[in-house]
N, C-alpha and C positions, 0 to 999 in steps of 0.2 A: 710765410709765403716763400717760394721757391725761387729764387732767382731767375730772374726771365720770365716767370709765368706771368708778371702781369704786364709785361711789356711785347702782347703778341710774339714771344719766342724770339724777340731779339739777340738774346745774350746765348751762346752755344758752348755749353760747357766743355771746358779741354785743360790741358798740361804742356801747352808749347811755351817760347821764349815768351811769346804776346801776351797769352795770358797770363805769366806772374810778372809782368812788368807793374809797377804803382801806376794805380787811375791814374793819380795826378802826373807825374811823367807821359802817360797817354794821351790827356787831357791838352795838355800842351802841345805836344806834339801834332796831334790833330788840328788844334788853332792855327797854329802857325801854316801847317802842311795847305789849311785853307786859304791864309793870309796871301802864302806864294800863287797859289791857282788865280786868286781871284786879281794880283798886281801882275797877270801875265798878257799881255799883248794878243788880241783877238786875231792880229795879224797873221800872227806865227804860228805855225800848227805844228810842228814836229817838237815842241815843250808838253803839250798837251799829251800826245803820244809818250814822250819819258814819263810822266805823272803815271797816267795810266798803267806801264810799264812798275813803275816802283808800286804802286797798289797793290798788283796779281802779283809780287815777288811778296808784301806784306798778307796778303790775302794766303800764300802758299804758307806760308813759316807759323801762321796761324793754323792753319787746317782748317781754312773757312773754304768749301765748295764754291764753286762759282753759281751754281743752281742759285744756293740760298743767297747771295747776293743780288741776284738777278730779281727774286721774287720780289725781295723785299725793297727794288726800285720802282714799283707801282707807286710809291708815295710821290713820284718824281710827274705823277702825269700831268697834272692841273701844269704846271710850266712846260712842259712841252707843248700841248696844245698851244699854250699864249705865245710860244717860242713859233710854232707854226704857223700862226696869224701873222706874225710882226711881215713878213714879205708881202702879204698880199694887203697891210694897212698903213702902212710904214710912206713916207711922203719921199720924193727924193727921186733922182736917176732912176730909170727902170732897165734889168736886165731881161732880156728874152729867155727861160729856162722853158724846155721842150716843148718853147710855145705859148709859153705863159711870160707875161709881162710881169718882172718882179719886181721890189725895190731894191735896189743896192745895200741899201744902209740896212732897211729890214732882213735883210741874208745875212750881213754881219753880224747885226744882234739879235739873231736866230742862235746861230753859231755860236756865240758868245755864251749866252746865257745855257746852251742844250750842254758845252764840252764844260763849262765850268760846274757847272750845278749837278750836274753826271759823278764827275770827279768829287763833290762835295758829298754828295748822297754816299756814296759809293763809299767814302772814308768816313761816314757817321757812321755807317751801318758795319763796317768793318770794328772799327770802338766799341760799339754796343756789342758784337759778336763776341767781343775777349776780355767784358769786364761788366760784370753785373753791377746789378741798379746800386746795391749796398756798396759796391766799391765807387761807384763813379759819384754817388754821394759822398761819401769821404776822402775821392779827390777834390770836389771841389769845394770841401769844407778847407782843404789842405791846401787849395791854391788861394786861401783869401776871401773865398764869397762869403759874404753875410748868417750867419748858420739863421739866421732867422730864417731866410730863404732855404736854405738846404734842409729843417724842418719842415716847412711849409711843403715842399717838394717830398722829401720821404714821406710825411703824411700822405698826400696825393696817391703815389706810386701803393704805400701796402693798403689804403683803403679802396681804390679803383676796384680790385678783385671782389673786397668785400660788396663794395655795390652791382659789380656785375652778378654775383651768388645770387645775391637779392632779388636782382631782375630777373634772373631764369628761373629763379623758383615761382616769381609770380606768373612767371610766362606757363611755368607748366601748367601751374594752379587753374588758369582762363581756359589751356585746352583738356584737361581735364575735367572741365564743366561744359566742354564743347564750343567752346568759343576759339574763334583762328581767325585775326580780320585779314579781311581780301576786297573790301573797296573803302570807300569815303566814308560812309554812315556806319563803319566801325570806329572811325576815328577817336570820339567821345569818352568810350571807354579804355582807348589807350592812353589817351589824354587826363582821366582819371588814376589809371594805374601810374602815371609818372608822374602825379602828384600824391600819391602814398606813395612811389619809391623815394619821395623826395625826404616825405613826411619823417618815413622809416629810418632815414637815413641821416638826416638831421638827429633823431632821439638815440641814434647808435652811437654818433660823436659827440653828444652829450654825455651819455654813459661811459664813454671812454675815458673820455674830458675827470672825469668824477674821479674814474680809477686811477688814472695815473697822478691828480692831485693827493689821490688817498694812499700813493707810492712815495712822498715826495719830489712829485716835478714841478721845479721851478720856473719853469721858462725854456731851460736850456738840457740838450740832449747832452747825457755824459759824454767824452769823448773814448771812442773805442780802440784808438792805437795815435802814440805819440812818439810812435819811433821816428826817426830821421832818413828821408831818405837816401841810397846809395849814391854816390857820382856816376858809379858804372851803369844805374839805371837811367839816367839823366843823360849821357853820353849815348846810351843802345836808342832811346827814345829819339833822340837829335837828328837819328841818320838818315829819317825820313824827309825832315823838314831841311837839312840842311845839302840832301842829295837832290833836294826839289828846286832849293836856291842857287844852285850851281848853272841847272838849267834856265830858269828866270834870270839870270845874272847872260849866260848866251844869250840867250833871246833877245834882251835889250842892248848887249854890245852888238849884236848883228844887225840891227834895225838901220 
């Protein structure tokens, strides 16, 4: 499987500083770079701005478009919408905005939740842009997580593809016998087809299951690199998270 192909084009392949940095240096960095955003005071809005600021300088050094960022914050809209309600259900003092009675508190944690969650989106999707699935698996085998988990997750990630193939092949298969549902009383049949896609699918990871037993797998994935990380990549990684606490450290000395 191709890096990125099964994570809807996430990962965008390149050769800048960002992408040979270690997952796991990424990984971390991104936590933390969140940790700051989210211990930042709703109050202050010119931290918020720095953040954003050190992003489009990370976003640059990557060669990550700003398009392709943009796109791939649709994932952000189910919270905006809920961000957009909170003023007009939110209990509390009401402000008058062009006419509209608002709540106080509800515009705060509009605000709140729209510039933080923005900022969060915005640095996952930057992550995923400069380190493919396999590496960010083997960060986080490297920062400590469970490999049972970090199986269980690779699994996921390379058969997702495989069962999407599946589905489109059945999907051709029904319009190729002239079928294409377009109301309710097709339902039936799609609801049959996702149970053989299920069926199929189950008996695919069983057969896998066999092979990799008939490879000797034990339980556990060999480990693919047991090198040590550099400091200098642990220092490069740091400068985001700790140029972000500079400003959360103003922000709260100024309050």
């Amino acid at each position: 499987m191709s890096a990125g192909h099964g994570s809807a084009g996430l990962y965008r392949a390149g050769h800048s500083a960002l992408h040979r940095l270690p997952a796991q240096c990424k990984i971390a960095a991104h936590l933390a770079f969140v940790l700051v955003v989210v211990c930042t005071p709703r109050e202050t809005f010119w931290p918020y701005a720095a953040y954003a600021l050190l992003l489009a300088a990370v976003a640059a050094v990557a060669r990550v478009p700003a398009g392709f960022v943009a796109r791939r914050l649709v994932i952000e809209v189910p919270f905006v919408l809920f961000a957009l309600a909170l003023p007009f259900l939110a209990h509390g003092p009401r402000v008058d905005v062009l006419g509209v009675g608002l709540s106080e508190s509800g515009l705060w944690s509009a605000w709140g939740i729209l510039a933080k969650a923005t900022l969060g989106v915005i640095a996952s999707v930057l992550l995923a842009a400069t380190t493919s699935q396999r590496d960010l698996l083997l960060g986080l085998e490297r920062l400590g997580m469970p490999r049972t988990i970090v199986q269980i997750a690779s699994f996921m990630l390379r058969y997702a593809d495989v069962i999407a193939g599946e589905s489109e092949r059945m999907r051709i298969a029904r319009e190729s016998r002239g079928f294409t549902p377009r109301h309710l009383g097709h339902l039936p049949v799609v609801a049959k087809s996702a149970g053989a896609l299920f069926i199929r699918s189950y008996e695919r990871g069983e057969r896998v299951h066999l092979a990799m037993l008939s490879r000797g797998y034990d339980g556990a994935m060999p480990r693919l690199d047991s090198s040590a990380t550099p400091a200098s990549a642990w220092a490069t990684a740091a400068l985001l998270p700790l140029l972000a606490s500079v400003a959360l450290a103003l922000a709260w000395a100024g309050r």
